[in-house]
GUTI-904977 format. One record per atom (N, C-alpha, C): residue in three letters; x, y, z. Coordinates in steps of 0.001 Angstrom, whole numbers, plus 500000, padded with zeros to 6 digits. Example, Ala and Ser with C-alpha at 12.3 -4.5 7.8 and 13.67 -1.06 7.14 Angstrom:
2
Ala513190494310507800Ala512300495500507800Ala513200496700507800Ser512850497750507080Ser513670498940507140Ser512900500030507870
***
This chain:
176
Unk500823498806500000Unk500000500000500000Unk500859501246500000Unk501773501528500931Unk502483502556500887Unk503992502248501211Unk504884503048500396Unk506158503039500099Unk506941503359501756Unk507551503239502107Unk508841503826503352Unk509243505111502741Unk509477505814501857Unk510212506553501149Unk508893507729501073Unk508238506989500677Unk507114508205500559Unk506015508670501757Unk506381507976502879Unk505645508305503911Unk506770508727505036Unk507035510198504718Unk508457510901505324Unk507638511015506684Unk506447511330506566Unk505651512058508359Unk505117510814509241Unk505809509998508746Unk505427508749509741Unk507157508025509866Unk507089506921510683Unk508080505974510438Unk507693504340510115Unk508456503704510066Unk508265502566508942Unk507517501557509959Unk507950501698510703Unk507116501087512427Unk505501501129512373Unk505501502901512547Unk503802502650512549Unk503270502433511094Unk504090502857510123Unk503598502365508776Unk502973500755508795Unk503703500227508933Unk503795498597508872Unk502894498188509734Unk502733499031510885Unk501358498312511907Unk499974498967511223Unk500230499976510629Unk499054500457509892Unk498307499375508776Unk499697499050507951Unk499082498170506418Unk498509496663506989Unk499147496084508254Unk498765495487508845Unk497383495089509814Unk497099496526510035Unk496005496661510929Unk495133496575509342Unk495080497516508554Unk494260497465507498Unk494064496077506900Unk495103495157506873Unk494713493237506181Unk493819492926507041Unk493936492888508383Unk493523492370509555Unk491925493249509504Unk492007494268508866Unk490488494742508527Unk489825493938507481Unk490679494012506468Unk490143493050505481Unk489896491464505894Unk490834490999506122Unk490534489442506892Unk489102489503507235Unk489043490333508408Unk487341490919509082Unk486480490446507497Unk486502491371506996Unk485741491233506102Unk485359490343505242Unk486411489060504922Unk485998488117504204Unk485654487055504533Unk485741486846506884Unk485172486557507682Unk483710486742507235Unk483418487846507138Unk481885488030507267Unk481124487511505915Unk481722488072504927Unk481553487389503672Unk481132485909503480Unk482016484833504659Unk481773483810504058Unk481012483311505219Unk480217484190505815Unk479327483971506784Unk477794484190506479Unk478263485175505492Unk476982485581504675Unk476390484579503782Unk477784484079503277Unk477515483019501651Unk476779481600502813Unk477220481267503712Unk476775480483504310Unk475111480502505073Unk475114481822505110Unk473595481867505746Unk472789481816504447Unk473344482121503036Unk472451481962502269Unk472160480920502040Unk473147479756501730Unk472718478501501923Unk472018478013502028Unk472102478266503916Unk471333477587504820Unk470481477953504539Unk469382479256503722Unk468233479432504335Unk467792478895502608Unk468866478663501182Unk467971478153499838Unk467862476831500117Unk468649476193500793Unk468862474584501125Unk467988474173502326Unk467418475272502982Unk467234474647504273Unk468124473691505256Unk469427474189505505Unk470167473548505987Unk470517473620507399Unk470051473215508315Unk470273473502509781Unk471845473159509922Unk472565473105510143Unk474091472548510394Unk474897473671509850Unk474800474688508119Unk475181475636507938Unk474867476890509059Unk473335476503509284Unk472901477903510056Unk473932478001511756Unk473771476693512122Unk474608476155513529Unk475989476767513077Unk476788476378512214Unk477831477364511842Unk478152478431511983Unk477415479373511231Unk477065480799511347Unk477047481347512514Unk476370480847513523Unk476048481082514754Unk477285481025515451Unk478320479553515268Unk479215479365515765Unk480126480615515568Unk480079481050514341Unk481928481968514212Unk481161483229514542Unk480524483841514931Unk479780485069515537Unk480947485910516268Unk480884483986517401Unk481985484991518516Unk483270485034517834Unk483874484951516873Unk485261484829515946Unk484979486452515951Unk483682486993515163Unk483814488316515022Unk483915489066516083Unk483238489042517030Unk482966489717518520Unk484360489809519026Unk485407488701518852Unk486516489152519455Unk487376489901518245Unk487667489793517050Unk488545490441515980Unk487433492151516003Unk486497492228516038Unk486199493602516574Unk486380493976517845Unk486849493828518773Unk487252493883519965Unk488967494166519827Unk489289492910519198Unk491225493576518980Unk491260494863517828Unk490343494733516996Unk490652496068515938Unk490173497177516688Unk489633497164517443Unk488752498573517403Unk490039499086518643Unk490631497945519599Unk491727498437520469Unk492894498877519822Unk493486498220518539Unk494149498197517634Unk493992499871516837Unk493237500203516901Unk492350501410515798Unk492982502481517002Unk492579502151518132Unk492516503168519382Unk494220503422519124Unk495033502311519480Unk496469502367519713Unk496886503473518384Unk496409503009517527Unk497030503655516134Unk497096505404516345Unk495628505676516256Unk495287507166516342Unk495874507603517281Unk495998506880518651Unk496668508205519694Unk497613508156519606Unk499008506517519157Unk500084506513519569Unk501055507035518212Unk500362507290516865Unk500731507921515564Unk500311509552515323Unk501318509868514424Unk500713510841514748Unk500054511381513082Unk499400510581512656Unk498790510145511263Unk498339511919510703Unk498703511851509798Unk497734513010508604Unk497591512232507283Unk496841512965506915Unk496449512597505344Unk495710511538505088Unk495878510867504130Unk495868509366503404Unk495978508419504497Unk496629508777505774Unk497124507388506525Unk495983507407507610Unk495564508572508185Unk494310509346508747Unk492986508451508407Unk493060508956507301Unk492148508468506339Unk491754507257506452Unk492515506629506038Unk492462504966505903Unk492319504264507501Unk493438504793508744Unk492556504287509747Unk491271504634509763Unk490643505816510045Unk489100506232509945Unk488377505281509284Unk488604505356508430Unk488236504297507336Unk487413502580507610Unk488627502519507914Unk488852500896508310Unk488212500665509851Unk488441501895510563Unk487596501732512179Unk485824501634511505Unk485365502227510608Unk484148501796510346Unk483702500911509974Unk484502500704508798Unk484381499137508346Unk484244498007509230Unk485020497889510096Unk484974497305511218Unk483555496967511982Unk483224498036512163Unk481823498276512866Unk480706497748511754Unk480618498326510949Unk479804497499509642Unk480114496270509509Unk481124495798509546Unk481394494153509756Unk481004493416510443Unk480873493900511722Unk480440493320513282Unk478717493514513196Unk478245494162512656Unk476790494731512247Unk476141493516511500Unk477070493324510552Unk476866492356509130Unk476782490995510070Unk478249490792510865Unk477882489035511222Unk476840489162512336Unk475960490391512980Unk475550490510513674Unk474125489575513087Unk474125490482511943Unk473069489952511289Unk472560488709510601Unk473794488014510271Unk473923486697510086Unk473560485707510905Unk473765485896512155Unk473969485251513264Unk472502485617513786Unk471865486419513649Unk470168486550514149Unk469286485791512729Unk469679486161511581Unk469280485570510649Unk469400483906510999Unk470249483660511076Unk470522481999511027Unk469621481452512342Unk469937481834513069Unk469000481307514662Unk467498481464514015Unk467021482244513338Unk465507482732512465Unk465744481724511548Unk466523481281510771Unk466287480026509972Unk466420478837510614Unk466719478644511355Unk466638477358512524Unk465360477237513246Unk464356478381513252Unk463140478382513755Unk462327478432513008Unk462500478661511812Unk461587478723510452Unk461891476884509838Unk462903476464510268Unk463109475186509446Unk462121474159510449Unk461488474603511162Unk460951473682513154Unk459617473875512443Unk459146474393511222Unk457774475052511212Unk457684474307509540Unk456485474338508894Unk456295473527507933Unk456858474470506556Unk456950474223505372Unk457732475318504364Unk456287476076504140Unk456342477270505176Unk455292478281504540Unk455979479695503814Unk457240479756504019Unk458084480838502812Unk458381480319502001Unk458461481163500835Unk459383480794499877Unk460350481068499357Unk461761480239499491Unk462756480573499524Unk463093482118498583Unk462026482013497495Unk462597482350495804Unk462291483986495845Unk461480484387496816Unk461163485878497461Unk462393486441498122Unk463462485848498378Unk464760486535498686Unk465523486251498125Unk465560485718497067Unk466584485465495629Unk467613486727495744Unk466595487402494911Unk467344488587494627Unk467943490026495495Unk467442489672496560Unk468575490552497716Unk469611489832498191Unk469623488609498302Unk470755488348498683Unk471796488005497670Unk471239487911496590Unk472345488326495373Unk472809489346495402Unk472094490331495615Unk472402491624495633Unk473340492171496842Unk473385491742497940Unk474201491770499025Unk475040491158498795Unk475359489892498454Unk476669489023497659Unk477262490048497185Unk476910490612496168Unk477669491373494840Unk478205492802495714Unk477053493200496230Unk477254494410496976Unk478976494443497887Unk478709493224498659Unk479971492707499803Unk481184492344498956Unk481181492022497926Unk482541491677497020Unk482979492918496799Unk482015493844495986Unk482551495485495577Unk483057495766496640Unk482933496033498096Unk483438496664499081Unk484799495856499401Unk484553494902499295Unk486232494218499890Unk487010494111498516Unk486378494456497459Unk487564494044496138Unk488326495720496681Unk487226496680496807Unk487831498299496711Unk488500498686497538Unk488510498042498761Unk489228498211500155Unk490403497404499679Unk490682496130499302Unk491797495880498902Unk492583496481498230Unk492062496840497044Unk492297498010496013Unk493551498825496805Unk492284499421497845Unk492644500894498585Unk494087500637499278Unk494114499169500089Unk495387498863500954Unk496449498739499781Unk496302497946498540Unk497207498180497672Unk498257499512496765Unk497424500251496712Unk497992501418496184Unk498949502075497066Unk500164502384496095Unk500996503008496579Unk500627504602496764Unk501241505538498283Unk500528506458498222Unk501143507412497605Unk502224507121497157Unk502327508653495644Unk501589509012494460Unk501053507415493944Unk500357507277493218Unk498349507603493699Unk498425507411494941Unk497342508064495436Unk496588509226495419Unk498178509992496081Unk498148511556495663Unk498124512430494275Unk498203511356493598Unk497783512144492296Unk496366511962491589Unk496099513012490891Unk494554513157490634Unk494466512424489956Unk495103511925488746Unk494092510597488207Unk493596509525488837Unk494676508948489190Unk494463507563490328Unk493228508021491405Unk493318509078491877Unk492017509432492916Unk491005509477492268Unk490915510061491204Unk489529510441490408Unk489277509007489781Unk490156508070488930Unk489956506588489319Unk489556505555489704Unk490188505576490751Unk489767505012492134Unk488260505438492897Unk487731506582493059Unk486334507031493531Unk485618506595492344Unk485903507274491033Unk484734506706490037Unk484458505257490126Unk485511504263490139Unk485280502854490391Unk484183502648491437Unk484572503424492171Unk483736503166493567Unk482455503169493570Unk481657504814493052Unk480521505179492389Unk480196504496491342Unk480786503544490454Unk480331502804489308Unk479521501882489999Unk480385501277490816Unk480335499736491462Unk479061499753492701Unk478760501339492971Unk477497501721494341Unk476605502130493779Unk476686502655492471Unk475625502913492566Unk474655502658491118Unk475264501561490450Unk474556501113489208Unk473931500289489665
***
């Protein structure tokens, strides 16, 4: 993501716990991702054992939002971040929280498909087709762009094409 050379207002120390803290955001995220793909599953398959899953790695998230968000804390007070690096913690402390939101939701969802599977098939699966496709697709755009984001070098950041770039991607991908 960012060069040693080009991040003169930091040192390579908190740099490195930064790009680090940011994977460890992403990780988060593809945690939740495949928590999601799993509750969908469970609820086109009717699969009680996926949903029991789901439920299970909950607390996986509860504690990796618990070390990031302490992690997030350490960063901001003990750096003394501007710019782009600012940024990207801010950033990533939300994400975080939206993550923990997401398996929040998984994890109430799935316990609701474990009580809907106890009851005779009066839904139909085929009425939530298309949102949770749509949340699939939705959750890939956000972690392909956040990767994106940890990847780029930040000289190349700071310049207006790559920014103007990089956001249009963003707005392509949110809002078509």
């Amino acid at each position: 993501m960012f060069r040693g050379d080009n991040a003169h207002q930091i040192n390579n120390v908190s740099l490195n716990r930064l790009v680090r803290y940011l994977n460890n955001v992403l990780r988060m995220g593809r945690i939740v991702q495949e928590m999601y793909y799993k509750f969908a599953d469970a609820y086109t398959e009717r699969n009680h054992e996926l949903s029991n899953e789901v439920i299970k790695q909950d607390d996986r998230i509860d504690y990796l939002e618990a070390t990031l968000n302490y992690e997030s804390a350490i960063l901001l007070s003990s750096n003394q971040y501007t710019g782009i690096y600012l940024k990207a913690c801010f950033m990533s402390s939300k994400l975080v929280q939206i993550f923990e939101y997401m398996g929040d939701l998984c994890e109430k969802n799935s316990k609701l498909n474990i009580e809907i599977l106890k009851t005779p098939s009066s839904i139909n699966v085929a009425n939530f087709e298309d949102s949770v496709t749509l949340v699939k697709e939705n959750l890939s755009d956000v972690l392909s762009l956040f990767s994106d984001f940890i990847n780029i070098e930040a000289n190349k950041l700071k310049t207006e094409k790559v920014k103007e770039d990089f956001f249009r991607k963003a707005k392509k991908k949110l809002y078509c």
